[in-house]
C-alpha positions as CSV (number, residue, x, y, z in Angstrom):
1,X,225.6,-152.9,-13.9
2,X,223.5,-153.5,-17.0
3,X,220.1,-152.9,-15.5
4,X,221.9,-149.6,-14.5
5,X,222.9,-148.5,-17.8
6,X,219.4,-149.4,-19.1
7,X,217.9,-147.0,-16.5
8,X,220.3,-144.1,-17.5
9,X,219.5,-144.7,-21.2
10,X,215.9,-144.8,-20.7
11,X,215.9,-141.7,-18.5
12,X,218.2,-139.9,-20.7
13,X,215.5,-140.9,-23.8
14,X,212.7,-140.0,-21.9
15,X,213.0,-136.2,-23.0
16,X,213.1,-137.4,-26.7
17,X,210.2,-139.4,-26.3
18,X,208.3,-136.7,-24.5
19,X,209.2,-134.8,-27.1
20,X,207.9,-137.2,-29.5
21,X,204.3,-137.4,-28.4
22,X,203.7,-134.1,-27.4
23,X,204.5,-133.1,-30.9
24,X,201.0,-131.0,-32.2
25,X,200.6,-129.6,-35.5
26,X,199.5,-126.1,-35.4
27,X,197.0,-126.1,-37.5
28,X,194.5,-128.8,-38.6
29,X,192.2,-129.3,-41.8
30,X,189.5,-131.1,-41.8
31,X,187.0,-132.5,-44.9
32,X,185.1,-135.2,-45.9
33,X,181.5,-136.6,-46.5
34,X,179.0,-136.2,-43.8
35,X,175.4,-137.3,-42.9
36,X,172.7,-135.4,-41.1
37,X,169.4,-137.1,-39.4
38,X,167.0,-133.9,-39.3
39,X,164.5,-134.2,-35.8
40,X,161.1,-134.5,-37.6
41,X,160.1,-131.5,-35.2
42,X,160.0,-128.9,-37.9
43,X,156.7,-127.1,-37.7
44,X,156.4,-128.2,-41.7
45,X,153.0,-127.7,-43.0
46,X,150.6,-126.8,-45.7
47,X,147.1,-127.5,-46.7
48,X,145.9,-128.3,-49.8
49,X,144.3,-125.3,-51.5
50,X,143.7,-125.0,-55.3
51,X,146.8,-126.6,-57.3
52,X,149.0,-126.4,-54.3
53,X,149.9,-129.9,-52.8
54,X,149.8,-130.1,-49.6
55,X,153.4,-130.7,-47.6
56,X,154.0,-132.0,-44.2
57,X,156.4,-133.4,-42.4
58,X,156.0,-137.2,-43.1
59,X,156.8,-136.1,-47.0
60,X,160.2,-134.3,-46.2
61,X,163.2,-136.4,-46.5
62,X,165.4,-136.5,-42.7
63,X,168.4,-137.8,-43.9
64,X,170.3,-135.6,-45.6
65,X,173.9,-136.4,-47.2
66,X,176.6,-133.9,-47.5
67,X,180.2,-132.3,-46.6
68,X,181.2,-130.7,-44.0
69,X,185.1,-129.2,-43.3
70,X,186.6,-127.9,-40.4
71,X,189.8,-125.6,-39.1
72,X,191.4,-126.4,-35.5
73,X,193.9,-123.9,-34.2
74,X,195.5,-126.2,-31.8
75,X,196.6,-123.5,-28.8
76,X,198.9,-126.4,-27.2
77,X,198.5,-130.2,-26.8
78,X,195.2,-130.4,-25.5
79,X,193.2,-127.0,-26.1
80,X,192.6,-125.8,-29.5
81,X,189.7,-123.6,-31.0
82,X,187.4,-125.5,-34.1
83,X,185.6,-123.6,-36.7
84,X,183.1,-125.8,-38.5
85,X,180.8,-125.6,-41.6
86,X,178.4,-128.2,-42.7
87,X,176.0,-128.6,-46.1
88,X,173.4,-131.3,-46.1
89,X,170.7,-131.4,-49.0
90,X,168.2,-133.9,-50.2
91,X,165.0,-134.5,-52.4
92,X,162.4,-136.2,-53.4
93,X,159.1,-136.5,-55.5
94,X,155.5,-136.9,-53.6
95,X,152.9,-137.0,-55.4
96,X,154.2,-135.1,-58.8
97,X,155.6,-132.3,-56.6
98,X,159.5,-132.0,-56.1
99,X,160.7,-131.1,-52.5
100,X,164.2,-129.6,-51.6
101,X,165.8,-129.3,-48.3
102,X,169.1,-128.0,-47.8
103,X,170.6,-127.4,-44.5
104,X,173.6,-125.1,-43.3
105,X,175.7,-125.3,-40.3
106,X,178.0,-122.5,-38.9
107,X,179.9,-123.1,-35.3
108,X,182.7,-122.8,-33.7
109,X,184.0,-123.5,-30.0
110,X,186.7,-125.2,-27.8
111,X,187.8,-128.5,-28.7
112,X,189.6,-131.2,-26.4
113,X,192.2,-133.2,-27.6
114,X,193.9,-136.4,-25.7
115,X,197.0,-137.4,-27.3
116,X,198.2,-139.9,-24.9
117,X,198.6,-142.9,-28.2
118,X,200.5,-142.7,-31.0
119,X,198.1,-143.7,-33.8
120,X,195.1,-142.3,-32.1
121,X,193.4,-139.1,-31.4
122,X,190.4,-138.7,-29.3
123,X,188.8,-135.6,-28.9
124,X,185.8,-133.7,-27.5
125,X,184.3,-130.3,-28.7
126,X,181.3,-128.1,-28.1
127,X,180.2,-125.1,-30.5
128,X,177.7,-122.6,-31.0
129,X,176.8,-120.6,-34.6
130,X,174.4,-120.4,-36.9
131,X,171.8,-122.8,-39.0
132,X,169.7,-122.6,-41.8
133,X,167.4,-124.4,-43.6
134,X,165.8,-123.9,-47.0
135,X,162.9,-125.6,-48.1
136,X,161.5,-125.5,-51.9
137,X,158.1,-126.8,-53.1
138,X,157.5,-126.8,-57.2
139,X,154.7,-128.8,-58.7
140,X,153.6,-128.5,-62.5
141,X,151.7,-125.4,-62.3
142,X,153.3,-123.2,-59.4
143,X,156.1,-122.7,-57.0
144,X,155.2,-122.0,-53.1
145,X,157.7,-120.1,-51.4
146,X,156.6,-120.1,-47.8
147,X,155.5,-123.2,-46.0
148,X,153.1,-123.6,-43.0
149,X,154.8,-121.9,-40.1
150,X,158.4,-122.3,-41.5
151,X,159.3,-119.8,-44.5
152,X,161.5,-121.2,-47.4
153,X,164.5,-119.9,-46.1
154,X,164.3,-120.3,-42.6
155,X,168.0,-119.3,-40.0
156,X,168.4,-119.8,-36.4
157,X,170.8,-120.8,-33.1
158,X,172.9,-123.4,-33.2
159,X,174.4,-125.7,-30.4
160,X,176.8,-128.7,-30.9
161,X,178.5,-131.2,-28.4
162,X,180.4,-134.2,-29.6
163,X,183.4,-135.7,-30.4
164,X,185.6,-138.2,-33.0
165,X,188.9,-140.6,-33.3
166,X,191.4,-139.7,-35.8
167,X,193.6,-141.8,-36.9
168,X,197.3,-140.2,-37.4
169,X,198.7,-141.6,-40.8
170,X,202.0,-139.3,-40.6
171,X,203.1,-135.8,-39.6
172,X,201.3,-134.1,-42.0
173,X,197.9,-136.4,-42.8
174,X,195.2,-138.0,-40.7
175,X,192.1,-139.8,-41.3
176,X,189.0,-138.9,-39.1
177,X,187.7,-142.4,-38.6
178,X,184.2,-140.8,-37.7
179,X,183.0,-137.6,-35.9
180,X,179.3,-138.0,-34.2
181,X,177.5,-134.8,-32.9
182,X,174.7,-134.0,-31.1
183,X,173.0,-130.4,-32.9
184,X,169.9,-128.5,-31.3
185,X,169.0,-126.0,-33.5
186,X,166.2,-123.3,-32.9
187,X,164.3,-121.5,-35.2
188,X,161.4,-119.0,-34.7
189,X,157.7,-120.4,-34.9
190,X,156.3,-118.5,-37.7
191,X,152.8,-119.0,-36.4
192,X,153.7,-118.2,-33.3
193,X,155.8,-115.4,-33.3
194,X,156.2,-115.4,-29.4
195,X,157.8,-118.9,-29.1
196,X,160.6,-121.2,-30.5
197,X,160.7,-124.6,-32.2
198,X,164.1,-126.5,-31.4
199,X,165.2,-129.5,-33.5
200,X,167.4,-132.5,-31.9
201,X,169.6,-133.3,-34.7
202,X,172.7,-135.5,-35.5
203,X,175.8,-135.3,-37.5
204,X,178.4,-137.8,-38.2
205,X,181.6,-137.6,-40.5
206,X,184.8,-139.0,-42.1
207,X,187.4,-138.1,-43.8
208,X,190.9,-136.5,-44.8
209,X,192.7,-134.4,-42.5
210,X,195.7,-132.5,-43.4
211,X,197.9,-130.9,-40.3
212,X,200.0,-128.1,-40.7
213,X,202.8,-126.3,-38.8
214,X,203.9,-127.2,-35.6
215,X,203.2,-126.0,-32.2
């Protein structure tokens, strides 16, 4: 008789606690600190002629630190759409000549969310946008503004496939315990006007995340 009740209590709870897990926020909020490792494949180059020092690739700083936030309209419990937008910048001195290298990513796609625990939230996504990269050479007597086959401001394709773990604090705040992505950017060969130079780059971030609404 007592096993019986216990089955009729737990099947009248499972609706609650279906209820329970499958509860979504609408709308998700992402930002934090974020690292990028820039593929060394940049095209980069300059000779040295007169006062102008020469720049190549072994001189430009790949590991860029940044931010990067993000906006997830969640359509139900697994399927939501992700806008994304990522700074990275560095610098450095070679040589008595200061380099800067920013970097800009735009993207947004699908993103795949499996909410089968409580505390955790795996998820998938894959984007598409925009990058750009801005390069700026100044020494003591000039400042060059276009750089081998790359000009100082340089924009292109974007492509991004990865995926994260957030950790769900309450209803309304999470904690992105890390986010790793896979970027190929391409940007036109200045030299080269007829082909492409593609970079193999990758992202990875942490931080708050704020959830809003409900589905």
């Amino acid at each position: 008789m007592r096993k019986s009740l216990l089955v009729v209590a737990l099947l009248l709870a499972l609706p609650v606690i279906a209820s329970a897990q499958s509860e979504v926020p609408k709308v998700e909020i992402f930002g934090g600190y974020s690292y990028l490792r820039l593929d060394n494949a940049t095209g980069l180059s300059s000779q040295q002629t007169g006062t102008t020092t020469a720049v190549t690739t072994a001189s430009l700083d790949r590991d860029l630190n940044g931010f990067e936030v993000s906006v997830t309209n969640h359509l139900n419990d697994w399927l939501g759409i992700e806008a994304s937008f990522s700074s990275h910048f560095t610098d450095a001195q070679v040589n008595g000549t200061t380099l800067d290298r920013d970097a800009y990513i735009v993207t947004a796609g699908p993103r795949l969310s499996l909410r089968r625990f409580e505390r955790f939230t795996p998820y998938v996504h894959i984007m598409a946008g925009m990058a750009r990269q801005d390069v700026a050479v100044q020494n003591a007597s000039s400042t060059v503004s276009t750089i081998g086959s790359i000009n100082q401001q340089d924009s292109g394709i974007a492509f991004v496939a990865g995926g994260g773990v957030d950790l769900n604090l309450n209803s309304r705040l999470g904690f992105k315990l890390f986010q790793t992505d896979y970027i190929l950017t391409r940007f036109s060969n200045r030299n080269g006007a007829s082909t492409e130079l593609n970079q193999s780059n990758f992202r990875t971030s942490t931080g708050v995340v704020l959830k809003l609404g409900e589905q």
